[in-house]
C-alpha positions as CSV (number, residue, x, y, z in Angstrom):
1,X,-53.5,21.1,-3.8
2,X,-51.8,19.5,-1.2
3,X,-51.1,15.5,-1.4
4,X,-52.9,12.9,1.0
5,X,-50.6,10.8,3.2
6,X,-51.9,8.1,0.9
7,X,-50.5,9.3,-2.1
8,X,-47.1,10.5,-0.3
9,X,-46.3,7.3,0.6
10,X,-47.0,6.1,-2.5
11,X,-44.7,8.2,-4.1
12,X,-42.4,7.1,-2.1
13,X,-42.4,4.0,-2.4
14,X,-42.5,4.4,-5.9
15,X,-39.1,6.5,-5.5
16,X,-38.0,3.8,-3.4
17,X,-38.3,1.1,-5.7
18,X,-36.8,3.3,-8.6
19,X,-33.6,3.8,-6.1
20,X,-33.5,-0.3,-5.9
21,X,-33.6,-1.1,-9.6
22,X,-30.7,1.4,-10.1
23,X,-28.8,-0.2,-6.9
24,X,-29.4,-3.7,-9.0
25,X,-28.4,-2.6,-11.9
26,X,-25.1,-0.8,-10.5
27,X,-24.1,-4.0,-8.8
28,X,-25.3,-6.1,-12.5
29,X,-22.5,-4.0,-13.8
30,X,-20.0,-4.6,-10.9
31,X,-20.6,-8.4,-11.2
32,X,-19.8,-8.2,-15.2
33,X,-16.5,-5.8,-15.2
34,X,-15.0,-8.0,-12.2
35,X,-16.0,-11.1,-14.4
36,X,-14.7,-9.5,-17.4
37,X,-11.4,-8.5,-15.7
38,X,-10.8,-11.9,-14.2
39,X,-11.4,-13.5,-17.8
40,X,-8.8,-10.9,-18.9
41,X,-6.6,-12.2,-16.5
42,X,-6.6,-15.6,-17.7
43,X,-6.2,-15.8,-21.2
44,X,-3.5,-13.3,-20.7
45,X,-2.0,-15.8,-18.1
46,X,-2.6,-18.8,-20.8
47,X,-0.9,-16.4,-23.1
48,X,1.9,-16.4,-21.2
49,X,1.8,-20.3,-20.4
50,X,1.7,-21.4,-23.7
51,X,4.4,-18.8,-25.2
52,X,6.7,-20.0,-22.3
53,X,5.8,-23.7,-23.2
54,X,4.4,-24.2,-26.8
55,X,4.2,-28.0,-25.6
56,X,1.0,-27.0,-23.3
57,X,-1.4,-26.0,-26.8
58,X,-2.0,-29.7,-27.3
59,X,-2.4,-31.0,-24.0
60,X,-6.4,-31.6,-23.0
61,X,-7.4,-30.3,-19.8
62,X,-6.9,-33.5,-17.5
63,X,-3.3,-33.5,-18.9
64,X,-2.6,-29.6,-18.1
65,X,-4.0,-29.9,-14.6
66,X,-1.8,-32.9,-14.0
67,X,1.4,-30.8,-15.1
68,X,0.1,-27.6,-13.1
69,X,-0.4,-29.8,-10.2
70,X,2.5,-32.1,-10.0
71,X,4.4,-28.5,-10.8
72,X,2.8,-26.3,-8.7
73,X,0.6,-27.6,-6.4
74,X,3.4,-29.2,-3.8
75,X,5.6,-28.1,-1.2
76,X,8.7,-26.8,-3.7
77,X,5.9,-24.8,-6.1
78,X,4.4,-22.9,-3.1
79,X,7.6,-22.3,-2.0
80,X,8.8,-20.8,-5.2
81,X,5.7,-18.6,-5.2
82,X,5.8,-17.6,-2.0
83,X,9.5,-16.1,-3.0
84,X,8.1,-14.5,-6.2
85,X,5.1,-12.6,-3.9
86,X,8.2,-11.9,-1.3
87,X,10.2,-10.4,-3.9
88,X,7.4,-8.7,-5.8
89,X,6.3,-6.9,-2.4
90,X,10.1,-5.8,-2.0
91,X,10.4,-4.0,-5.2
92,X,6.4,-2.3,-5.3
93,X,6.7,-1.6,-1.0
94,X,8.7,1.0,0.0
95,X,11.6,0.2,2.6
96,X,10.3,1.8,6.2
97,X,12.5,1.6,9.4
98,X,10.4,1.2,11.9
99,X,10.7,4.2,14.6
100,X,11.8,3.4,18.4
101,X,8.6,4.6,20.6
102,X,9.4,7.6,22.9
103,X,11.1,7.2,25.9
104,X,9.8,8.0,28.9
105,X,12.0,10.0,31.5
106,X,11.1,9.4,35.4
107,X,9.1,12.5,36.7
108,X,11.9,14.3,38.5
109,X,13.4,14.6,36.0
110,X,13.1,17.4,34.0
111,X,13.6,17.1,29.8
112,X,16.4,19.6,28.8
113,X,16.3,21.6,25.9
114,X,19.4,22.8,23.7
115,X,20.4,26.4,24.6
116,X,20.0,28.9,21.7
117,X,23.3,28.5,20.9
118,X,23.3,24.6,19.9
119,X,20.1,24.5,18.4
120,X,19.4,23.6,14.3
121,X,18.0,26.1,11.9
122,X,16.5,24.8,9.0
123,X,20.1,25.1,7.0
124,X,21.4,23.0,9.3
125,X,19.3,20.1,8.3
126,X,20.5,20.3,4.7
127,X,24.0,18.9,6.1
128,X,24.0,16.0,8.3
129,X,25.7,17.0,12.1
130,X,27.7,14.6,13.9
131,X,25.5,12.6,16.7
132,X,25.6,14.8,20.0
133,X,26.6,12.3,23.0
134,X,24.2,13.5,26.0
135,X,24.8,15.2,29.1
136,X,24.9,11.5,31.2
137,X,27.5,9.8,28.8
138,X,24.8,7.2,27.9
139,X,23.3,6.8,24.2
140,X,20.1,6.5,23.4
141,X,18.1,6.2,20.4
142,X,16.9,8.9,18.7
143,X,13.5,8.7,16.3
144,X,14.1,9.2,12.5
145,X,12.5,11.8,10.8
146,X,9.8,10.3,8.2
147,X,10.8,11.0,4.6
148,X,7.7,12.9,4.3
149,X,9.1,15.5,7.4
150,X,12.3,16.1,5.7
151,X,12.7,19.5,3.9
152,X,12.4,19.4,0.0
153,X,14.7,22.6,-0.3
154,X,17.7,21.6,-2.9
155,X,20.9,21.2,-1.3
156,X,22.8,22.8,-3.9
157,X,23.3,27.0,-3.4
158,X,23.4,27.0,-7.4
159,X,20.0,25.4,-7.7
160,X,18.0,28.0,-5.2
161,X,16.1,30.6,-6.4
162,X,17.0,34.6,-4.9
């Protein structure tokens, strides 16, 4: 028997409030792991504190926000955390060059390509080449192949497979 309009609408809306109670509680769980982690956080952090300075277990809580303050919260403490993050982001980031944009030749001019001759074979890229000064005399630059371009093949004959 086929359902009224009445009761499909019903239905759904009965689906749709299902589908918000499980949205609720998804985000009810969210809420508590991010609250959980951040409380992690801390008391790992106080850990730390109080190993590196026993002195701070019997300070009360005016007392430890005056030494956090009058040791962090200026001018020299940002300044030393500001180096910490700098030196932090050095080590985790990886080191990238940033590449020259192309250059762009006027339009009578016509690009010019290697003859066969001169041109690289994928061996060739295994040992670096001396720079090539161009046809003009003048040097320009010439973009970096990304690390992720270059060719994984091992550079040692002994190490390939036949």
């Amino acid at each position: 028997m086929a359902k009224s309009r009445t009761e499909k609408i019903a239905s759904y809306d009965e689906q749709i409030a299902a589908l918000q109670k499980k949205r609720t509680e998804e985000l009810d769980k969210q809420k508590q792991e991010e609250k959980d982690e951040r409380e992690k956080r801390q008391r790992k952090r106080g850990e730390i504190l109080e190993k590196l300075i026993p002195e701070t277990v019997d300070l009360t809580i005016e007392q430890f926000t005056t030494l956090l303050n009058r040791t962090t919260a200026n001018p020299f403490g940002r300044d030393k955390l500001a180096e910490i993050i700098k030196e932090s982001d050095a080590k985790t980031k990886p080191q990238t060059t940033p590449t020259p944009p192309p250059q762009s030749s006027p339009t009578n001019e016509k690009p010019t390509t290697q003859p066969p001759s001169t041109q690289s074979s994928p061996s060739d890229k295994l040992t670096p080449q001396p720079p090539q000064s161009p046809p003009n005399g003048k040097l320009t630059p010439q973009p970096q192949t990304p690390s992720h371009e270059k060719s994984n093949q091992p550079t040692n004959t002994d190490d390939r497979k036949n």
